[in-house]
C-alpha positions as a Markdown table, in Angstrom:
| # | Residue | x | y | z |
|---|---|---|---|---|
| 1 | Unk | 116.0 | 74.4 | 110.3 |
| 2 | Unk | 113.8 | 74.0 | 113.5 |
| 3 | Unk | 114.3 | 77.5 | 115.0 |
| 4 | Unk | 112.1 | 79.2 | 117.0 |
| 5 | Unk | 112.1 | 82.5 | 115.3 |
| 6 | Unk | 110.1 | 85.4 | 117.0 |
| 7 | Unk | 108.9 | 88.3 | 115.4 |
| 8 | Unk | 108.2 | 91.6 | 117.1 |
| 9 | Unk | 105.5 | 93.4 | 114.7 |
| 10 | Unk | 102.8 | 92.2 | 112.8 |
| 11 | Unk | 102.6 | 94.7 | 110.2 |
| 12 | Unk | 103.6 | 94.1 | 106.3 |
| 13 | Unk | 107.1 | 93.0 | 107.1 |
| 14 | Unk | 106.4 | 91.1 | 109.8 |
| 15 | Unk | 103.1 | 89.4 | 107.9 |
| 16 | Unk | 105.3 | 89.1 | 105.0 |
| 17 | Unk | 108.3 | 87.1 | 106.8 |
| 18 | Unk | 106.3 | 84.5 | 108.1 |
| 19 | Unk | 104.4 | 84.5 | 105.1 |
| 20 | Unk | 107.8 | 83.4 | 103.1 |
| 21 | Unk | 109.6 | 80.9 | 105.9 |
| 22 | Unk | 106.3 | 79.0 | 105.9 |
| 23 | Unk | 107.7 | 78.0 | 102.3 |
| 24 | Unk | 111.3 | 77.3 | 103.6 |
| 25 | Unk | 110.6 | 73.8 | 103.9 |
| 26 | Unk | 110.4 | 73.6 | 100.1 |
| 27 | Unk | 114.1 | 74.0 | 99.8 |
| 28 | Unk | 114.0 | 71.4 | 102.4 |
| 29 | Unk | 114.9 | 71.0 | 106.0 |
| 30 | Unk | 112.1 | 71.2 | 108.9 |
| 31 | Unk | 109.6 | 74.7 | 109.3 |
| 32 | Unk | 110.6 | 77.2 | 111.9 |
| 33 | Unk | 108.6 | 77.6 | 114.6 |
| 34 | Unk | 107.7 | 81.5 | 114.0 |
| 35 | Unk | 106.1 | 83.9 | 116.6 |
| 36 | Unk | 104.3 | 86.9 | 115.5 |
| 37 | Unk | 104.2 | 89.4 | 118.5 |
| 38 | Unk | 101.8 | 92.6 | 118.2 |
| 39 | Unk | 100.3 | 95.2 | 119.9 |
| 40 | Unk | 97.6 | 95.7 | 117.5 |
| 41 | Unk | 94.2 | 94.1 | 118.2 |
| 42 | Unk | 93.0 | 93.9 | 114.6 |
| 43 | Unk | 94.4 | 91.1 | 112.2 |
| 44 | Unk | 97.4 | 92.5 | 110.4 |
| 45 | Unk | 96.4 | 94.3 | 107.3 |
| 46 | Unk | 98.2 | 96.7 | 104.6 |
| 47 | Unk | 98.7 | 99.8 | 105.9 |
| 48 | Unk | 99.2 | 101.4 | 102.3 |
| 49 | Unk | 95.3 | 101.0 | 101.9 |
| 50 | Unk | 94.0 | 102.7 | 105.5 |
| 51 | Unk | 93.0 | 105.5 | 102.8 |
| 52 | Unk | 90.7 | 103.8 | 101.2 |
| 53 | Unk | 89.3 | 102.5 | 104.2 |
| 54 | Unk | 88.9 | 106.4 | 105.2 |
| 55 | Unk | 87.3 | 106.6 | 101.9 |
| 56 | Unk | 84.8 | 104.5 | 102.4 |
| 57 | Unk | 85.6 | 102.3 | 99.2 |
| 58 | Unk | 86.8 | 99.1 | 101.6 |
| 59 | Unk | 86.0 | 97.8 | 104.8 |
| 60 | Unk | 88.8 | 97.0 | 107.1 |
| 61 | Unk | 88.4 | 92.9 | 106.1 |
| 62 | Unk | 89.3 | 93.5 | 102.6 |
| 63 | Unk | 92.6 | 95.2 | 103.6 |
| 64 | Unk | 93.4 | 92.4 | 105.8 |
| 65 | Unk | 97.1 | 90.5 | 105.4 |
| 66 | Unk | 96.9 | 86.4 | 105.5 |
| 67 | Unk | 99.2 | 85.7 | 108.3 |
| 68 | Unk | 100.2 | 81.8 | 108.1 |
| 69 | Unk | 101.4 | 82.1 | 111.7 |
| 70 | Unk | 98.9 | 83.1 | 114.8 |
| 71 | Unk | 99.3 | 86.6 | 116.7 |
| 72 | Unk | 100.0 | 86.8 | 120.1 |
| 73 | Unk | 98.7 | 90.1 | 120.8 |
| 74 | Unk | 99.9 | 92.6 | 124.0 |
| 75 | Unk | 102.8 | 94.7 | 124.0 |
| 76 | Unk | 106.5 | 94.4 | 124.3 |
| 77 | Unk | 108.3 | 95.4 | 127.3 |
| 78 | Unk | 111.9 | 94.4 | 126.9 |
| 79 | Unk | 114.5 | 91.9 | 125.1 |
| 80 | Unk | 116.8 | 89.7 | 127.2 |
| 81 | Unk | 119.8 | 89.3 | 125.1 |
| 82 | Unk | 121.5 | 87.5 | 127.3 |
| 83 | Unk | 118.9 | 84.5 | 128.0 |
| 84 | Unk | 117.0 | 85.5 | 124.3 |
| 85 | Unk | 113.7 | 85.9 | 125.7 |
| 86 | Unk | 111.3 | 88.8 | 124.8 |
| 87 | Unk | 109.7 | 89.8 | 127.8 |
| 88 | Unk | 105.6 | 91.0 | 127.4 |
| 89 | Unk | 103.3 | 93.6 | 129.3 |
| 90 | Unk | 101.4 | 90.5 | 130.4 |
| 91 | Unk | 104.2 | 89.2 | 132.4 |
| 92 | Unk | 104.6 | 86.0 | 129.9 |
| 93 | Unk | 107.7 | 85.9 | 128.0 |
| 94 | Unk | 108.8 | 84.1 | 124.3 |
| 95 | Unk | 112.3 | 82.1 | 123.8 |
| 96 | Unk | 113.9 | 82.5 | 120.7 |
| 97 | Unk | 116.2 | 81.8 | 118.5 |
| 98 | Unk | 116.0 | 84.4 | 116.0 |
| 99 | Unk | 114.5 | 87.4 | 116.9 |
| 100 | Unk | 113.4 | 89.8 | 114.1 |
| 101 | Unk | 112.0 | 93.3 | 115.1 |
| 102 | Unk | 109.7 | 94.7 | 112.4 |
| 103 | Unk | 108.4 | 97.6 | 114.9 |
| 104 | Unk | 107.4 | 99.9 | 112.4 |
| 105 | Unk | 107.3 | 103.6 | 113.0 |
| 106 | Unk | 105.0 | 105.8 | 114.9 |
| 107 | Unk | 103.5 | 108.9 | 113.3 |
| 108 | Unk | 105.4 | 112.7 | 114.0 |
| 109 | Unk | 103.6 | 114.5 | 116.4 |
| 110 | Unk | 104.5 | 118.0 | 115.5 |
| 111 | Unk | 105.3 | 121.0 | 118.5 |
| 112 | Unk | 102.1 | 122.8 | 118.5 |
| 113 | Unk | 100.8 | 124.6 | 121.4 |
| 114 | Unk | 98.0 | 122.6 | 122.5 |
| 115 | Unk | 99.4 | 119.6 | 122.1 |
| 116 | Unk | 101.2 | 118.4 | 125.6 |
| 117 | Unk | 104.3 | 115.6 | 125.4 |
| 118 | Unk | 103.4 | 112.2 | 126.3 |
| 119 | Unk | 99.5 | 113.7 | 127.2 |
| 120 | Unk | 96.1 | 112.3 | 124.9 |
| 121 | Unk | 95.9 | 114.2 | 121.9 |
| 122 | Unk | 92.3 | 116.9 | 122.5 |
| 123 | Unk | 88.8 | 115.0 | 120.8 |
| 124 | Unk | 88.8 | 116.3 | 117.1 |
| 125 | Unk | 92.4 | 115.8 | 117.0 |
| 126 | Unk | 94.1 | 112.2 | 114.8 |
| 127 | Unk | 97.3 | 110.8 | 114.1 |
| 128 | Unk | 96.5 | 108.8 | 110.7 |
| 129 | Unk | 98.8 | 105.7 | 111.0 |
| 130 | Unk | 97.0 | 102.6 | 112.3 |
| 131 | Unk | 94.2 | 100.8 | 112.0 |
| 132 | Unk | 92.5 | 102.2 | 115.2 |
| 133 | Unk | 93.5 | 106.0 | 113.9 |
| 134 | Unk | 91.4 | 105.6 | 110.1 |
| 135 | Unk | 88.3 | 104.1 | 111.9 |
| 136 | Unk | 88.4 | 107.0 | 114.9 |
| 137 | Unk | 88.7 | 109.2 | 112.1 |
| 138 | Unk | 86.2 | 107.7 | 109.9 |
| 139 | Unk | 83.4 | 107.5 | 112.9 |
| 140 | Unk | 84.0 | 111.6 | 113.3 |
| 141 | Unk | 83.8 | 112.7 | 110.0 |
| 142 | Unk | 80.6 | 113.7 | 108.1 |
| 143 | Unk | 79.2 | 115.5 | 105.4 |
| 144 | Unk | 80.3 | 119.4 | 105.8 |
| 145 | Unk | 82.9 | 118.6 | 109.0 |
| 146 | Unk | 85.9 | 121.5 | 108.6 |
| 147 | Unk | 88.8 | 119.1 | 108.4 |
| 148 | Unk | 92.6 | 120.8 | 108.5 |
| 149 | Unk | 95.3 | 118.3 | 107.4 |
| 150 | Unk | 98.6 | 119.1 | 108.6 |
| 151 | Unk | 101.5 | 118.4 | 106.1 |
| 152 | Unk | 101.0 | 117.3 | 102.7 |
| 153 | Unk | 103.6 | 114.4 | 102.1 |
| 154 | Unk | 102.3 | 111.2 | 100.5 |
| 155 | Unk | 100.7 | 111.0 | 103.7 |
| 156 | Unk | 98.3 | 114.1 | 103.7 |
| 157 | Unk | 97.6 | 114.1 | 100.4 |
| 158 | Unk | 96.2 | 111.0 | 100.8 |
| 159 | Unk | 94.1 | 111.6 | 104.5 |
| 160 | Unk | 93.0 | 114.9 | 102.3 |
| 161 | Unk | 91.8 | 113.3 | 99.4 |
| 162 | Unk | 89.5 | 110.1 | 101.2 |
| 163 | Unk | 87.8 | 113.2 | 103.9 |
| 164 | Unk | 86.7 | 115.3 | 100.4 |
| 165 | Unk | 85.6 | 111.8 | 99.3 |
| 166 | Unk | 83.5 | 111.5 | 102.5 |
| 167 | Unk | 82.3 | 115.1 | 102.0 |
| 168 | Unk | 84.1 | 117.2 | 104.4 |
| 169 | Unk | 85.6 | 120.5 | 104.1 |
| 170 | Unk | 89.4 | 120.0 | 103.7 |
| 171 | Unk | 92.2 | 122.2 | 104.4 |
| 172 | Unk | 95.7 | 120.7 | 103.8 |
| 173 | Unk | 98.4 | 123.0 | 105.4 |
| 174 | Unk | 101.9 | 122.2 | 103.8 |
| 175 | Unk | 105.0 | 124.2 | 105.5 |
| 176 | Unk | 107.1 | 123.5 | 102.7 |
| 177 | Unk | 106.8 | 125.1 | 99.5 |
| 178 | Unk | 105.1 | 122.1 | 97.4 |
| 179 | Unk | 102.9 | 119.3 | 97.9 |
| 180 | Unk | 105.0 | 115.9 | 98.8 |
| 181 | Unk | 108.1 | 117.7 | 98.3 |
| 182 | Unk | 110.2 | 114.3 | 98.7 |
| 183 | Unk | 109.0 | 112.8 | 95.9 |
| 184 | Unk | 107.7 | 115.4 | 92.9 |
| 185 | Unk | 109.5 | 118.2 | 91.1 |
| 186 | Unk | 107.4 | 121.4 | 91.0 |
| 187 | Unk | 105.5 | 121.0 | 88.1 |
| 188 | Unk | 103.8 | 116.8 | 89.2 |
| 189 | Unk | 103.3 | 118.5 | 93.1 |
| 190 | Unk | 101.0 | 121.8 | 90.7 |
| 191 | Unk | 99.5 | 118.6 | 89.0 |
| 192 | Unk | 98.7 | 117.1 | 92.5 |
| 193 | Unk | 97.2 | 120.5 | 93.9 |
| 194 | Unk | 94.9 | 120.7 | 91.2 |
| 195 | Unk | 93.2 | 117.0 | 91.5 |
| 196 | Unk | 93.0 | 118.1 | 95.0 |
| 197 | Unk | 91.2 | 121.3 | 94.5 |
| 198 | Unk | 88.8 | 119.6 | 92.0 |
| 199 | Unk | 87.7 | 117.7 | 94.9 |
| 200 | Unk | 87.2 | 121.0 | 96.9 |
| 201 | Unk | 90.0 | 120.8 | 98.7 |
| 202 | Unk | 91.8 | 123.9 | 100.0 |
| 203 | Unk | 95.9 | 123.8 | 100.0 |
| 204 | Unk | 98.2 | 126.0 | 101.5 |
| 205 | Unk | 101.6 | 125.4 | 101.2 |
| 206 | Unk | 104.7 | 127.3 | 102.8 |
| 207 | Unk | 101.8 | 127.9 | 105.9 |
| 208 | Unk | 103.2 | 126.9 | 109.1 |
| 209 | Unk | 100.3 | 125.5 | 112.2 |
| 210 | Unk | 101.4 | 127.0 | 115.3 |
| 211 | Unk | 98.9 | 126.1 | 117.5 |
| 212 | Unk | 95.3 | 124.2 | 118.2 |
| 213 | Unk | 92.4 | 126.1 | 119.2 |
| 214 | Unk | 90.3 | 123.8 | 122.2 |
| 215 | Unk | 87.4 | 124.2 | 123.9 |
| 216 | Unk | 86.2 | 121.6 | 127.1 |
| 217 | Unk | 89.1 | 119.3 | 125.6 |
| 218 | Unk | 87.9 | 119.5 | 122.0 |
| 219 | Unk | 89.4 | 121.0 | 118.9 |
| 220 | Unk | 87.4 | 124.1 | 117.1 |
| 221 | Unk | 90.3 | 125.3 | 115.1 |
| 222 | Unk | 94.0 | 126.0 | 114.2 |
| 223 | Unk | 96.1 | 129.1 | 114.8 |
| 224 | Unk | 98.9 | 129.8 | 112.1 |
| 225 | Unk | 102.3 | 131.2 | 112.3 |
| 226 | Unk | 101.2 | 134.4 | 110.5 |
| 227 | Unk | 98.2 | 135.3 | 113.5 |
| 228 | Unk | 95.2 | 133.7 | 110.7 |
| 229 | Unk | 92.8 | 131.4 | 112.5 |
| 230 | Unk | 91.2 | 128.5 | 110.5 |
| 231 | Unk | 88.2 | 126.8 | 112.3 |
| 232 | Unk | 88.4 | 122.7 | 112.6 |
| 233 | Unk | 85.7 | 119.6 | 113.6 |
| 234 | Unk | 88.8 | 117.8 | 112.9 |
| 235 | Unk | 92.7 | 117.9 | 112.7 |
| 236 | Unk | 94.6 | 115.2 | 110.9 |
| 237 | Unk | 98.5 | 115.2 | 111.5 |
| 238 | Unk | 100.1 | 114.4 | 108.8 |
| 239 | Unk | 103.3 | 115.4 | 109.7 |
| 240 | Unk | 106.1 | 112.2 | 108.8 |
| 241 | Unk | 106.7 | 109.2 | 110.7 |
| 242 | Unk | 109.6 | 108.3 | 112.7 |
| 243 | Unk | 111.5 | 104.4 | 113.3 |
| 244 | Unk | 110.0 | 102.9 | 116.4 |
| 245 | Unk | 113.8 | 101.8 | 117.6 |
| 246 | Unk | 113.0 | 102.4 | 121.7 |
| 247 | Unk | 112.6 | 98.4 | 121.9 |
| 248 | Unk | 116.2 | 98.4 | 120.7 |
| 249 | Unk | 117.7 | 100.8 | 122.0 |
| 250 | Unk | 116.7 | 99.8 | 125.7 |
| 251 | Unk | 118.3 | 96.9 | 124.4 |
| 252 | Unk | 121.6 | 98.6 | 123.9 |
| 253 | Unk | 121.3 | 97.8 | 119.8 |
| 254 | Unk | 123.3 | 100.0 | 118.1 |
| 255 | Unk | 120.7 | 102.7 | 116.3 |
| 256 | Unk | 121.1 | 105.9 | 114.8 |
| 257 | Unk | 118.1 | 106.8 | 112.4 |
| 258 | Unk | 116.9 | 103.8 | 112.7 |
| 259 | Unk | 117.8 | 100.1 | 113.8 |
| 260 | Unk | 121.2 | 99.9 | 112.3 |
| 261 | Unk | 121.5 | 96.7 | 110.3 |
| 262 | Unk | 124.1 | 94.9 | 107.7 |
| 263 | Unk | 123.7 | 93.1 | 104.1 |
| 264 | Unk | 122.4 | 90.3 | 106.2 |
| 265 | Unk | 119.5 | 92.5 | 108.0 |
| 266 | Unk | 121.8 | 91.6 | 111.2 |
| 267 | Unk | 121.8 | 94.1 | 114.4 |
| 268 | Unk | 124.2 | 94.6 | 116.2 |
| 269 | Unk | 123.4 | 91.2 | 117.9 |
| 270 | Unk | 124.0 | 88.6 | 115.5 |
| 271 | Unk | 120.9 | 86.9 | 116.8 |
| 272 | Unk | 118.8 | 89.8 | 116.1 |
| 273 | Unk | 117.6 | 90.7 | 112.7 |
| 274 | Unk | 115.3 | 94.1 | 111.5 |
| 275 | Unk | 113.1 | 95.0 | 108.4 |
| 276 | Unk | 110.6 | 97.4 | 107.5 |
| 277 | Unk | 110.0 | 100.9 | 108.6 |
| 278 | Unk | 112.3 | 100.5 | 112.2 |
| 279 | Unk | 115.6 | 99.4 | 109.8 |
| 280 | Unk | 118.8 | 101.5 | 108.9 |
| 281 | Unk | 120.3 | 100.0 | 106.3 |
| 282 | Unk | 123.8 | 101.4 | 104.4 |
| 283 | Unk | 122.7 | 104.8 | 105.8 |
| 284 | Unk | 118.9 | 104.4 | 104.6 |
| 285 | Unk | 115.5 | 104.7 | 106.5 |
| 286 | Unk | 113.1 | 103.7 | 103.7 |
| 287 | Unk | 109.8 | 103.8 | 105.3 |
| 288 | Unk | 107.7 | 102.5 | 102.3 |
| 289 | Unk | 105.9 | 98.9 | 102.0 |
| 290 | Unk | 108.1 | 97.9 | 98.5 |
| 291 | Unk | 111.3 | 97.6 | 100.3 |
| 292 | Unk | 109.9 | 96.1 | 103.5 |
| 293 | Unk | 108.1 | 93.3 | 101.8 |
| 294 | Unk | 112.0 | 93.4 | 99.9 |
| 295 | Unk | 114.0 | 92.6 | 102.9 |
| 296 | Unk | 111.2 | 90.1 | 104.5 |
| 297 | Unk | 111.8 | 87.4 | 101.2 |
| 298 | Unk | 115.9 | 88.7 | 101.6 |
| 299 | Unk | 116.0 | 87.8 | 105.6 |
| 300 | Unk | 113.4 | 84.5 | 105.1 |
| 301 | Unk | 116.2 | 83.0 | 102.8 |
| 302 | Unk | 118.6 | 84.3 | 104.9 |
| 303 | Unk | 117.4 | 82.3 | 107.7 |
| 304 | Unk | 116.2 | 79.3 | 105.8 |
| 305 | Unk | 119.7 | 78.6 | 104.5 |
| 306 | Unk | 123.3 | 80.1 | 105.4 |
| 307 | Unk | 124.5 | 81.3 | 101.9 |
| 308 | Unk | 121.3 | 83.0 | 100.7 |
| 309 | Unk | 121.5 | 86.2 | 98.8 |
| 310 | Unk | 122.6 | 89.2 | 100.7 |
| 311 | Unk | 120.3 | 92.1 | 100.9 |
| 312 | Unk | 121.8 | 95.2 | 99.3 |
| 313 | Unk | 119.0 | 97.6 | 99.1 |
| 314 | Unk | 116.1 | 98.5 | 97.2 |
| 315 | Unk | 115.3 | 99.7 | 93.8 |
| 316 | Unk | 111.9 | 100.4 | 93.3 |
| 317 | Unk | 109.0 | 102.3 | 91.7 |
| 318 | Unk | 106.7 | 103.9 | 94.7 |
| 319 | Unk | 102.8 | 104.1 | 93.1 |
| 320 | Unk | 100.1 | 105.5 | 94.4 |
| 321 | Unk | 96.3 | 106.1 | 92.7 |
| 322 | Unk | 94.5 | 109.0 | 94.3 |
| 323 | Unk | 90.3 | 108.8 | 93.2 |
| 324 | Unk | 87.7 | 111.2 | 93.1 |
| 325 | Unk | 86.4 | 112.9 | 90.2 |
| 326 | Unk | 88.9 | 110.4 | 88.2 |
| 327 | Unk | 91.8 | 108.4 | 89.3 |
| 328 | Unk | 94.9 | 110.4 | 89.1 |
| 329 | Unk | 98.4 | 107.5 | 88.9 |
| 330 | Unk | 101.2 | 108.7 | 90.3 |
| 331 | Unk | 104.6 | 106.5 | 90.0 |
| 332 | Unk | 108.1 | 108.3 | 91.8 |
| 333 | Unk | 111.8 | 106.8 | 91.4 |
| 334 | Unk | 115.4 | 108.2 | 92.6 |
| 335 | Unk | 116.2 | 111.2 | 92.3 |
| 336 | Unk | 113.6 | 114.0 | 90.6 |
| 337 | Unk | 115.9 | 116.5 | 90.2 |
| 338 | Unk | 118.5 | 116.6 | 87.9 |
| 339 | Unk | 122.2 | 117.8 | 88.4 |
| 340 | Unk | 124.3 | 119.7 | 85.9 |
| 341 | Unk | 125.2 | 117.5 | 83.0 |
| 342 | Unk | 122.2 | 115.1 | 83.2 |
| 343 | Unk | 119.7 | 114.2 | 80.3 |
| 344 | Unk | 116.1 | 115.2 | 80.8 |
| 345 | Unk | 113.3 | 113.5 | 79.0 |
| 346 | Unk | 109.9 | 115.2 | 79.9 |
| 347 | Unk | 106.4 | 114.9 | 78.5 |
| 348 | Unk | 103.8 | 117.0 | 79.6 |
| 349 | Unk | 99.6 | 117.3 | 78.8 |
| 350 | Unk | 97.7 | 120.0 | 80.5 |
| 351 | Unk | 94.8 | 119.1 | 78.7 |
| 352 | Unk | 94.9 | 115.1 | 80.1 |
| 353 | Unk | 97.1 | 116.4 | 83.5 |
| 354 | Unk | 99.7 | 114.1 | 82.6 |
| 355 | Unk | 103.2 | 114.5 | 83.2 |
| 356 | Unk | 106.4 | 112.5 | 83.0 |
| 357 | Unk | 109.8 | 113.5 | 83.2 |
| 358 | Unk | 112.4 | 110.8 | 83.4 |
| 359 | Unk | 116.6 | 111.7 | 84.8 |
| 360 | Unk | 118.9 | 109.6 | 82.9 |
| 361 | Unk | 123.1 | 110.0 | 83.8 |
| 362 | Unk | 126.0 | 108.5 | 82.2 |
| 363 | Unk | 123.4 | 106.3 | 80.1 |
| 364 | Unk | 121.4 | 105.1 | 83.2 |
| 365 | Unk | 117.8 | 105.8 | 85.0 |
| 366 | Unk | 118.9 | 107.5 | 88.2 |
| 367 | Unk | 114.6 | 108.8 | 88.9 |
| 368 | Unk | 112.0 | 110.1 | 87.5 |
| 369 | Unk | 108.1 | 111.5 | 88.3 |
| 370 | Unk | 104.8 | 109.8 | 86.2 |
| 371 | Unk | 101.7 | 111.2 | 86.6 |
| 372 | Unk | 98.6 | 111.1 | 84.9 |
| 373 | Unk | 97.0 | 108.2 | 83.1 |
| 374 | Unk | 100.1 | 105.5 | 83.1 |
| 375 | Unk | 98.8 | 102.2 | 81.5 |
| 376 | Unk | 101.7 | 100.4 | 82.3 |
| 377 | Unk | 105.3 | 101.4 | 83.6 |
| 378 | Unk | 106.6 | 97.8 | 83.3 |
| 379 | Unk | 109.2 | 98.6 | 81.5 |
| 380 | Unk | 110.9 | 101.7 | 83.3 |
| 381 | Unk | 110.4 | 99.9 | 86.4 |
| 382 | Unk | 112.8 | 96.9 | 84.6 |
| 383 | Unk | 115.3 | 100.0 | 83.4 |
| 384 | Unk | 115.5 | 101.1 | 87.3 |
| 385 | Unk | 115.5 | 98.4 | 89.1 |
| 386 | Unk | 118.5 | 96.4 | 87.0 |
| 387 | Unk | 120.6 | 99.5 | 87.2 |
| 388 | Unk | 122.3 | 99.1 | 83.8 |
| 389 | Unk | 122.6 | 101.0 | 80.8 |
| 390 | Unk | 119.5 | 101.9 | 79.1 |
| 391 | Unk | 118.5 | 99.8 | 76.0 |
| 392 | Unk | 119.1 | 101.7 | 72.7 |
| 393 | Unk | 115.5 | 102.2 | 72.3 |
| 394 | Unk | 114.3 | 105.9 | 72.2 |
| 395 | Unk | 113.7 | 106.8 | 76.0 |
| 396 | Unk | 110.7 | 108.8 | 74.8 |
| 397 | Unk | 109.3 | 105.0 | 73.8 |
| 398 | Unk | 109.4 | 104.2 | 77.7 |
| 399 | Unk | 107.4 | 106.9 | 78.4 |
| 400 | Unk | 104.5 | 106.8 | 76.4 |
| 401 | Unk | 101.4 | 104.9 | 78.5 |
| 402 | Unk | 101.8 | 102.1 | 76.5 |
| 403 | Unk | 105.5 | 101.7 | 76.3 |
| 404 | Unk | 106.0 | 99.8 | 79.5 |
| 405 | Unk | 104.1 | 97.0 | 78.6 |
């Protein structure tokens, strides 16, 4: 191969890419010469875990991603299709090849009053995406701080739940009408809420923010749409992310969402490839680490040979464990909701707060919501992820704890 293939991001997918071409050369041929540009100073590390890290349960090392290729750190400034050079903030620029933008996404920062486009945000006030965000927030909070969480997607919930942890005062405001509303039906999001309150925290949901209260540059509270005032040490946003795609667009790539790509992670510029959180592929954004570390192994045999497998998107379970008084598994696939004429299969425990409620149509998995105490889910993930017809088997087998294994 030989290449010289740079890649702009050092996050999961870009960690993940050079992680797999560093084994082309066991399907033979010489190593590619890979690049790993990022504008992060720490090493790259899993940005699924910054919770715990918030926590308190890991340091920052332990979350850290084993990159077989150095970082040049510094920013990006522009991409020179034309000569293929990637122009940096330092004034040095990289040759390539192969350029692969795994950019990311940047966290939403919602219209509040208070909060000035393109300005610092107020002290008191964090974004909870990076590295540098968890450990500003983790420096400001302590025991008793009066912390209001703004939007309670996967995101939230999880910035709420490591703040109780570390003993503050928590406030989640969700403007929709149910906790992570993308991914749980009504009854796992009530499930959610009330782990969260045993921790002591407070949720509101269908409450819109409209402003921040500041005083000498610092936050001392919120205002909400309805005239209520909550006091605030601190303010997390919490409010979605969005594709970092400016790098390509400048570059005249065609985007819409997000970096628009084909079944071979190709821009627009055949000489440009995109994965993770900044990609568009067959009309989806997926913004989750399973399909980013997904199309990293797809592109890395992509580029290590010319008739590797095609990526055609991804099938998988999301999981996420939220601790505190006990850990609380949560496991989300497809679609939750079920259309007229589908088969439901639900099981539910109050007494254990477990829940699990699988959608199945014309004899196949098409989503479902696991919550509680889940063992195993090896074997729904299998169902899922092949996309065929379910095995004969009871369904109500697949969803006992131990029925995955």
């Amino acid at each position: 191969m030989g290449s010289q293939i740079v890649v702009i991001g050092a996050g999961t997918a870009g960690v993940r890419l050079a992680q797999q071409l560093a084994l082309a050369p066991a399907a033979g041929g010489a190593a590619p010469a890979v690049t790993l540009l990022g504008d992060e100073q720490h090493a790259p590390y899993n940005r699924v875990l910054l919770a715990e890290v918030l926590a308190g349960r890991y340091g920052p090392e332990v979350i850290a991603l084993p990159s077989p290729a150095p970082v040049r750190r510094g920013r990006v400034e522009r991409i020179d299709r034309e000569g293929r050079f990637v122009h940096c903030a330092d004034g040095g620029r990289v040759a390539y090849d192969k350029l692969v933008l795994a950019t990311g996404s940047n966290p939403v920062l919602p219209p509040l009053r208070g909060l000035a486009p393109g300005a610092g945000l107020p002290d008191g006030v964090h974004a909870f995406r990076t590295m540098d965000d968890c450990l500003a927030l983790s420096r400001a909070v302590r025991p008793g701080s009066r912390a209001v969480v703004i939007g309670g997607g996967l995101l939230g919930v999880s910035a709420a739940r490591a703040l109780a942890e570390r003993g503050a005062q928590v406030v989640v405001a969700q403007q929709g009408e149910r906790l992570m509303e993308r991914q749980l039906d009504a009854t796992a999001s009530d499930l959610v809420q009330r782990h969260l309150s045993g921790l002591g925290v407070e949720v509101h949901t269908e409450c819109r923010v409209r402003g921040l209260i500041t005083e000498d540059g610092a936050v001392t509270g919120v205002t909400l749409a309805d005239g209520y005032a909550l006091g605030a040490d601190l303010v997390v946003l919490a409010c979605g992310v969005r594709p970092r795609v400016g790098l390509a667009q400048a570059a005249g790539l065609d985007v819409r969402r997000g970096i628009v790509v084909d079944d071979e992670l190709r821009t627009s510029d055949p000489h440009i490839h995109a994965i993770g959180d900044c990609a568009e592929h067959d009309g989806t954004v997926y913004g989750l680490a399973a399909p980013a570390v997904e199309q990293a192994d797809a592109l890395a045999e992509l580029l290590a040979q010319t008739d590797g497998p095609r990526y055609t998107g991804t099938r998988a379970l999301t999981r996420l464990t939220l601790n505190g008084t006990g850990p609380l598994d949560l496991a989300t696939f497809g679609e939750s909701d079920p259309l007229p004429g589908d088969d439901v299969v639900r099981l539910a425990d109050a007494t254990r707060g477990t829940y699990r409620q699988v959608v199945v149509r014309d004899d196949r998995l098409v989503g479902g919501v696991l919550l509680g105490e889940l063992g195993t889910v090896g074997a729904l993930a299998r169902a899922w992820e092949a996309a065929e017809p379910l095995p004969e088997a009871p369904l109500l087998h697949l969803l006992t704890p131990d029925g995955g294994s």
